[in-house]
ROMI-216948 format. One record per residue (C-alpha): x, y, z; residue number from 1. Coordinates in nm, 3 decimals, padded with zeros to 5 digits. Example, Ala and Ser with C-alpha at 12.3 -4.5 7.8 and 13.67 -1.06 7.14 Angstrom:
2
<pt xx="01.230" yy="-00.450" zz="00.780" num="1"/>
<pt xx="01.367" yy="-00.106" zz="00.714" num="2"/>
***
This chain:
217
<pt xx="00.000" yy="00.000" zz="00.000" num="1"/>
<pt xx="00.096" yy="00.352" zz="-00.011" num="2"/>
<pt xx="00.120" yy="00.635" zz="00.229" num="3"/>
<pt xx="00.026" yy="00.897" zz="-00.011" num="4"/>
<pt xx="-00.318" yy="01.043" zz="00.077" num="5"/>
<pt xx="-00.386" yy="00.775" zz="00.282" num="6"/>
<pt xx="-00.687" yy="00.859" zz="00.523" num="7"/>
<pt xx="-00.787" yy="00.673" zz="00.860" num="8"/>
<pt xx="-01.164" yy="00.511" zz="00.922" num="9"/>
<pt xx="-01.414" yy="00.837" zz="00.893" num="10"/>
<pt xx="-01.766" yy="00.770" zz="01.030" num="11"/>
<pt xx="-02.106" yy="00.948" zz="01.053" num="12"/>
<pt xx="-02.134" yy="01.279" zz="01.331" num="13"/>
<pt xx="-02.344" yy="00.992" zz="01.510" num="14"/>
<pt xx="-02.231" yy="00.595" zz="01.569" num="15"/>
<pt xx="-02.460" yy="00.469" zz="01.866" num="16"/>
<pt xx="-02.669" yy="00.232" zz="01.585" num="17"/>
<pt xx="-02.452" yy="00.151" zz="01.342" num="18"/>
<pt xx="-02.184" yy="00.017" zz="01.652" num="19"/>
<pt xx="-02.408" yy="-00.228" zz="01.807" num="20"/>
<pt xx="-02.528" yy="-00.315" zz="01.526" num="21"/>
<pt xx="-02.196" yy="-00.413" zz="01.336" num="22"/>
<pt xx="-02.103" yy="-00.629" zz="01.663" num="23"/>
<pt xx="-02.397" yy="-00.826" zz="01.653" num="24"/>
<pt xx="-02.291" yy="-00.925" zz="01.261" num="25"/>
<pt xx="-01.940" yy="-00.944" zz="01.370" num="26"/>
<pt xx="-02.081" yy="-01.234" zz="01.596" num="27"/>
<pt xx="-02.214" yy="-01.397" zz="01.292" num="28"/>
<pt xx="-01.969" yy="-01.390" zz="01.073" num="29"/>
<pt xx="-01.729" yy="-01.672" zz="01.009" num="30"/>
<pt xx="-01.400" yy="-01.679" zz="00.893" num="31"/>
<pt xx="-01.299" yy="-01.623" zz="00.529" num="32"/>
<pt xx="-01.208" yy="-01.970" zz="00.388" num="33"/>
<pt xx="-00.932" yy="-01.961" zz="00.140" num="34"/>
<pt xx="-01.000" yy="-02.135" zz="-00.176" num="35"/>
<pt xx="-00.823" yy="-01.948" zz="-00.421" num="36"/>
<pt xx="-00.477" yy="-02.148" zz="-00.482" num="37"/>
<pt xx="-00.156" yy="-01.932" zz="-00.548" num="38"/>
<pt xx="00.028" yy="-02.188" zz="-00.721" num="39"/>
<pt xx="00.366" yy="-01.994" zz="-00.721" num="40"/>
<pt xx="00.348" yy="-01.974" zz="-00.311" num="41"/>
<pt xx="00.192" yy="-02.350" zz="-00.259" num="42"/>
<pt xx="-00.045" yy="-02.142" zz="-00.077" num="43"/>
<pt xx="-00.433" yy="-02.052" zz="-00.060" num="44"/>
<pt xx="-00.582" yy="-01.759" zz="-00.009" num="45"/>
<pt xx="-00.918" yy="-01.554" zz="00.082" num="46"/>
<pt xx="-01.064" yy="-01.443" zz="-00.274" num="47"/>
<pt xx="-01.337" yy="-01.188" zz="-00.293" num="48"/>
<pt xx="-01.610" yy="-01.406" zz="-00.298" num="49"/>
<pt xx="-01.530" yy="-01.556" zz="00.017" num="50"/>
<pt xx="-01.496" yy="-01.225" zz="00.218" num="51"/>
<pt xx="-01.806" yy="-01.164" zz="00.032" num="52"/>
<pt xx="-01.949" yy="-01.477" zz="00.154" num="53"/>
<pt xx="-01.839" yy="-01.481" zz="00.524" num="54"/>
<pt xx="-01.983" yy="-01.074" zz="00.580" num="55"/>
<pt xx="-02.257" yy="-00.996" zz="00.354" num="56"/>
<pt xx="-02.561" yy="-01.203" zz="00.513" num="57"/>
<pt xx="-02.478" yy="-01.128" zz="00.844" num="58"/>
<pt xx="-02.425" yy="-00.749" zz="00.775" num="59"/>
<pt xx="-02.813" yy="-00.755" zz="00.622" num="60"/>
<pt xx="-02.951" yy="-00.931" zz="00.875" num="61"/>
<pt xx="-02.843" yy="-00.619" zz="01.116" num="62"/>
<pt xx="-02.935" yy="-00.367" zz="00.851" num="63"/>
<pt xx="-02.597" yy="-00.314" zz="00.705" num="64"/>
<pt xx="-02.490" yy="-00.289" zz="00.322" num="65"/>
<pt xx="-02.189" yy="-00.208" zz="00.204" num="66"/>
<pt xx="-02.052" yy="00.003" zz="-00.108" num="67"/>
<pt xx="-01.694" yy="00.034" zz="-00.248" num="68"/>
<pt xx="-01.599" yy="00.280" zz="-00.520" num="69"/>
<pt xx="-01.247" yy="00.303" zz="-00.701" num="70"/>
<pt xx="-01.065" yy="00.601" zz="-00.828" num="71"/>
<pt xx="-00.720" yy="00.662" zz="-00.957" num="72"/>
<pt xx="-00.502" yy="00.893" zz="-01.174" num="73"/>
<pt xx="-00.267" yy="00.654" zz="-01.356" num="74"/>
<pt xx="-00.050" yy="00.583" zz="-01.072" num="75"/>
<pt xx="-00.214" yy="00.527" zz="-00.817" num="76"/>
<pt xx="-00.535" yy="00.340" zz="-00.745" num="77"/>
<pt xx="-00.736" yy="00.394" zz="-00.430" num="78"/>
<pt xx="-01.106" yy="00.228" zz="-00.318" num="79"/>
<pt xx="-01.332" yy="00.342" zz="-00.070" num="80"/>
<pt xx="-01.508" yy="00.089" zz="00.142" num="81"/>
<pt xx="-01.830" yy="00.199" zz="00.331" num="82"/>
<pt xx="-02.040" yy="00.037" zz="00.570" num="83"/>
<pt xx="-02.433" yy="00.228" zz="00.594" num="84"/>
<pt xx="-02.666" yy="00.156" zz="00.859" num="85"/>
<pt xx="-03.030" yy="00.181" zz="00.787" num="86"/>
<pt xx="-02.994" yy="00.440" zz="01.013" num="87"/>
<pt xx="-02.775" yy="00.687" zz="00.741" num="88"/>
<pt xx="-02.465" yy="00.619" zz="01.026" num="89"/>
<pt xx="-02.192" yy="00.494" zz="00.850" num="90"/>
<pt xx="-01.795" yy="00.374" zz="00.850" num="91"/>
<pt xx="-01.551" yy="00.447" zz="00.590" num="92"/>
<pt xx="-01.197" yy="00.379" zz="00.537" num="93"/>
<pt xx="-00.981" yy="00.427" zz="00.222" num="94"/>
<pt xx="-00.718" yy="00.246" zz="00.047" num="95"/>
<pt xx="-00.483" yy="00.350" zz="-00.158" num="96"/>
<pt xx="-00.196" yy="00.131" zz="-00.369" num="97"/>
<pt xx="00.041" yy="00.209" zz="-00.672" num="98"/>
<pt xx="-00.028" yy="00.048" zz="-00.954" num="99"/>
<pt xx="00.232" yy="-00.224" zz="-01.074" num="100"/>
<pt xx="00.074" yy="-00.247" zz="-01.482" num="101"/>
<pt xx="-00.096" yy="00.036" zz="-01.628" num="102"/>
<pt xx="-00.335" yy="-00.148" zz="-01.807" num="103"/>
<pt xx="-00.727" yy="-00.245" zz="-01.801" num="104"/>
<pt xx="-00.592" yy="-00.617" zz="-01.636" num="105"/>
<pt xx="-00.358" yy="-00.427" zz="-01.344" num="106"/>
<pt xx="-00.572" yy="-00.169" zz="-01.298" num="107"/>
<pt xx="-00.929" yy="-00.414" zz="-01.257" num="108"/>
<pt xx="-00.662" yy="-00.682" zz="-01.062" num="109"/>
<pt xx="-00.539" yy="-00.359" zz="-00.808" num="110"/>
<pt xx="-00.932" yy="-00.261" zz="-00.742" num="111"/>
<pt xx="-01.077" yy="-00.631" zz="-00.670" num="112"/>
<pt xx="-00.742" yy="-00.683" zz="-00.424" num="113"/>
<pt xx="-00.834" yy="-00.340" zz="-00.259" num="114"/>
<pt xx="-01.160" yy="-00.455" zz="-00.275" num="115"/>
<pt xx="-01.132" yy="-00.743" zz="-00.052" num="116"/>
<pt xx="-00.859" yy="-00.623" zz="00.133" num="117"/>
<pt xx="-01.053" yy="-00.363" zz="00.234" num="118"/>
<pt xx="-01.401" yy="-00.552" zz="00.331" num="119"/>
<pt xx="-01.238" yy="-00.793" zz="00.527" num="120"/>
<pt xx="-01.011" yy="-00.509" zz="00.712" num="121"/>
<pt xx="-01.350" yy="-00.291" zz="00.772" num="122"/>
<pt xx="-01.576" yy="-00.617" zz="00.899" num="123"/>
<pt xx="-01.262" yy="-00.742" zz="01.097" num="124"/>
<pt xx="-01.262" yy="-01.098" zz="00.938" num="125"/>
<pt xx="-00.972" yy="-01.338" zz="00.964" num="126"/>
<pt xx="-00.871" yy="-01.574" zz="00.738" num="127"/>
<pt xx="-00.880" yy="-01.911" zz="00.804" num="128"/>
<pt xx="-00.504" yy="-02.018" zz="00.790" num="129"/>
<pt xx="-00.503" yy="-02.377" zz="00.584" num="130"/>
<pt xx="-00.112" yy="-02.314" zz="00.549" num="131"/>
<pt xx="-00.009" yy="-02.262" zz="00.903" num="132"/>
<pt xx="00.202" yy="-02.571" zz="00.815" num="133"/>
<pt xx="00.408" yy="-02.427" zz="00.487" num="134"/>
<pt xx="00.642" yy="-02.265" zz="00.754" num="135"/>
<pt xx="01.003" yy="-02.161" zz="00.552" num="136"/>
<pt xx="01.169" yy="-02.536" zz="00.458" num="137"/>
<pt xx="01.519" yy="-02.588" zz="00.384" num="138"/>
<pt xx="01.571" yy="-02.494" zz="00.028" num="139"/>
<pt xx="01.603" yy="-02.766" zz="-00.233" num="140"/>
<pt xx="02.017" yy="-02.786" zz="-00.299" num="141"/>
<pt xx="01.892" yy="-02.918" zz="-00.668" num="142"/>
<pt xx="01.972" yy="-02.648" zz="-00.932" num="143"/>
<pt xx="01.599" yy="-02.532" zz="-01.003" num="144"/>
<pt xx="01.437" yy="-02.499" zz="-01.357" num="145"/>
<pt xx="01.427" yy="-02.153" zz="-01.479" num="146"/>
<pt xx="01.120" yy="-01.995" zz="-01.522" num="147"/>
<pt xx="00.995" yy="-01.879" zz="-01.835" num="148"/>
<pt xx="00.915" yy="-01.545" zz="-01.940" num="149"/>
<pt xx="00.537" yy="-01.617" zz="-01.900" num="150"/>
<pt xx="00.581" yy="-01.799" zz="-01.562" num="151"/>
<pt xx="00.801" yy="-01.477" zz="-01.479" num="152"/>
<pt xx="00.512" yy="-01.269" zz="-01.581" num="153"/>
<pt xx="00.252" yy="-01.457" zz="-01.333" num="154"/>
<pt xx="00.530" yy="-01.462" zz="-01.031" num="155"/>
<pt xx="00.575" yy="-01.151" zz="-01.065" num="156"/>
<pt xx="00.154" yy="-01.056" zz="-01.087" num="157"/>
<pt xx="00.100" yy="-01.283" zz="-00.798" num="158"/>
<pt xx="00.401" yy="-01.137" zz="-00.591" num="159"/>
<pt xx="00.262" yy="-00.777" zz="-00.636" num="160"/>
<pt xx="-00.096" yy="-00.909" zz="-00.530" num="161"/>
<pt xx="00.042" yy="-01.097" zz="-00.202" num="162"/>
<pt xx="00.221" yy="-00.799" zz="-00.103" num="163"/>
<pt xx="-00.083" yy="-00.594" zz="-00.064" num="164"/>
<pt xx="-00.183" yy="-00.824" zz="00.169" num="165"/>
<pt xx="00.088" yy="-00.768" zz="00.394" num="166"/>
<pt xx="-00.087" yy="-00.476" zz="00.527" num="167"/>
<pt xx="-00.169" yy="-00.350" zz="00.853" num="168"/>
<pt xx="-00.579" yy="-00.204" zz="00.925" num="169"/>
<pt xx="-00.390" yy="00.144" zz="00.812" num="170"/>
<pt xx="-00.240" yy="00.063" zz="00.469" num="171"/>
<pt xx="00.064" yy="00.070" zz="00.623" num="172"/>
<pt xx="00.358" yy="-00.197" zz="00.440" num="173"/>
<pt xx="00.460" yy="-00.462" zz="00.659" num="174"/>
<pt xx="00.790" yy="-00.541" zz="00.554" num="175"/>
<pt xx="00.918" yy="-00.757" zz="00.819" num="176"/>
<pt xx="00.621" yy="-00.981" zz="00.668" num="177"/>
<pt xx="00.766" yy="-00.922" zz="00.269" num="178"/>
<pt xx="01.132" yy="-01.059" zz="00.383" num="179"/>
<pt xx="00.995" yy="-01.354" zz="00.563" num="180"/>
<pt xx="00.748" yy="-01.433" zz="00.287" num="181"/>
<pt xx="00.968" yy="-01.329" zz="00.033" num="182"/>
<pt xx="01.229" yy="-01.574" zz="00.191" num="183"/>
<pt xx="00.951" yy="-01.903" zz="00.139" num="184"/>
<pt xx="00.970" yy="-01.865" zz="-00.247" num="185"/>
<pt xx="01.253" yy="-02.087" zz="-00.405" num="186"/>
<pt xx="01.493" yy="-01.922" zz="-00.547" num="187"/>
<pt xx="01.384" yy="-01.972" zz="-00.939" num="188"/>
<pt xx="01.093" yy="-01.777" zz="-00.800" num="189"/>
<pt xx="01.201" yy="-01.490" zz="-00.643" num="190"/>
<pt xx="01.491" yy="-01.493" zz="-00.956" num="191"/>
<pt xx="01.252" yy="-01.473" zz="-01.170" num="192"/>
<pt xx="01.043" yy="-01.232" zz="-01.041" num="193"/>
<pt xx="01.303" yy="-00.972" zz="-00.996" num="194"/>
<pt xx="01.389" yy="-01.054" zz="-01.363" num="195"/>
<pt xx="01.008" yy="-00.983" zz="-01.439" num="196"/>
<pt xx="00.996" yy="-00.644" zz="-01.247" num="197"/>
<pt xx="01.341" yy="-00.538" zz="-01.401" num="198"/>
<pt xx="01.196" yy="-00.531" zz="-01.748" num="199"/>
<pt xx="00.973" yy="-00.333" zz="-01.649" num="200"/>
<pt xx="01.218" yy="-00.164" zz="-01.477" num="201"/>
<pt xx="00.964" yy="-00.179" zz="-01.140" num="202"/>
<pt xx="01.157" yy="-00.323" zz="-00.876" num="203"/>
<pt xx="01.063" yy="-00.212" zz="-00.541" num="204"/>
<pt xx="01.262" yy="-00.095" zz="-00.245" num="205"/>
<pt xx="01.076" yy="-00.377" zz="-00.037" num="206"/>
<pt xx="01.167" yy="-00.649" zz="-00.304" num="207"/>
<pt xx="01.525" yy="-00.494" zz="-00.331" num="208"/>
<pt xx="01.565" yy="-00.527" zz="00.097" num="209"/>
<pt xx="01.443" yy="-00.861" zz="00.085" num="210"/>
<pt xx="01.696" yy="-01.014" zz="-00.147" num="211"/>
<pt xx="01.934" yy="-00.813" zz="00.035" num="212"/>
<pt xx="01.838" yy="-01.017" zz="00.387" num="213"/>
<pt xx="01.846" yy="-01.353" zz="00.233" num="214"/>
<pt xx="02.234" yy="-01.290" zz="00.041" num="215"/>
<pt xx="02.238" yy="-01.390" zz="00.454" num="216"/>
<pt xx="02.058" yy="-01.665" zz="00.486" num="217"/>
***
């Protein structure tokens, strides 16, 4: 995420309906199950439909809807994500992220990852963690294959969506959480990915630091 114009939760002059009534569908809601498989990170994760899935029925049945609206200016991308009470009361927060293509794909893949970041931040639902277990493992001493440009193409798209993940409830990068994730991938991966963002000439600072810790490791 980015810092730039970033703006904290805003909410209606008046929250004494809208606050109960969020807890109550707070108690309702489950966790968001992740389905969606991440094939570069032997990982699952959350997609929108889940978050979707886990808040929207219980945030009806206490007279709660939700709207999210995306702007941008070529650079950056940011979506606001507001909870209304019947009431008129509402929460809002904003999130904002640089774009990594600048394209109809990155800019629609940037929104719906904003999107569900931001729903599941708002509602406070976790994800249910089905790879507590893919802890780091002793990389493979086997040369790995190379990737391919196209393989390098969807590391690199998948590595830009995981790190907007790694996110605290302010937008704020986590990137304690980048170098130990970043640190998981096998080496073709991460290789391969830098190769990716250096076409593009894209790499980030973050990306940059992690390589930097594992030359370490």
């Amino acid at each position: 995420m980015n810092n730039n114009g970033k703006k904290k939760m805003q909410t209606s002059e008046q929250i004494d309906k809208i606050a109960p009534a969020l807890l109550k569908a707070q108690m309702m809601m489950g966790s968001a199950v992740k389905e969606a498989n991440n094939p570069f990170f032997k990982s699952k994760y959350a997609d929108f439909s889940s978050v979707i899935e886990a808040v929207k029925d219980a945030l009806n049945e206490n007279d709660i809807f939700y709207i999210q609206g995306a702007s941008g200016d070529g650079t950056l991308v940011s979506v606001e994500t507001r909870l209304v009470h019947s009431s008129g009361q509402w929460f809002s927060s904003t999130a904002t992220t640089p774009l990594a293509k600048n394209d109809a794909q990155g800019v629609g893949s940037a929104i719906t990852y904003l999107k569900r970041y931001s729903l599941q931040a708002m509602c406070g639902v976790p994800s249910d963690d089905d790879d507590g277990n893919a802890a780091s493992q002793p990389e493979l001493k086997n040369k790995l294959p190379k990737l391919t440009d196209s393989e390098a193409k969807i590391a690199f798209e998948s590595w830009t969506a995981r790190k907007m993940d790694m996110v605290d409830a302010e937008g704020d990068i986590d990137n304690d959480k980048i170098a130990e994730e970043w640190g998981k991938m096998p080496s073709n991966v991460r290789s391969a990915i830098k190769r990716y963002g250096e076409s593009l000439k894209i790499v980030s600072e973050t990306d940059q630091q992690a390589s930097d810790h594992m030359k370490g490791i």
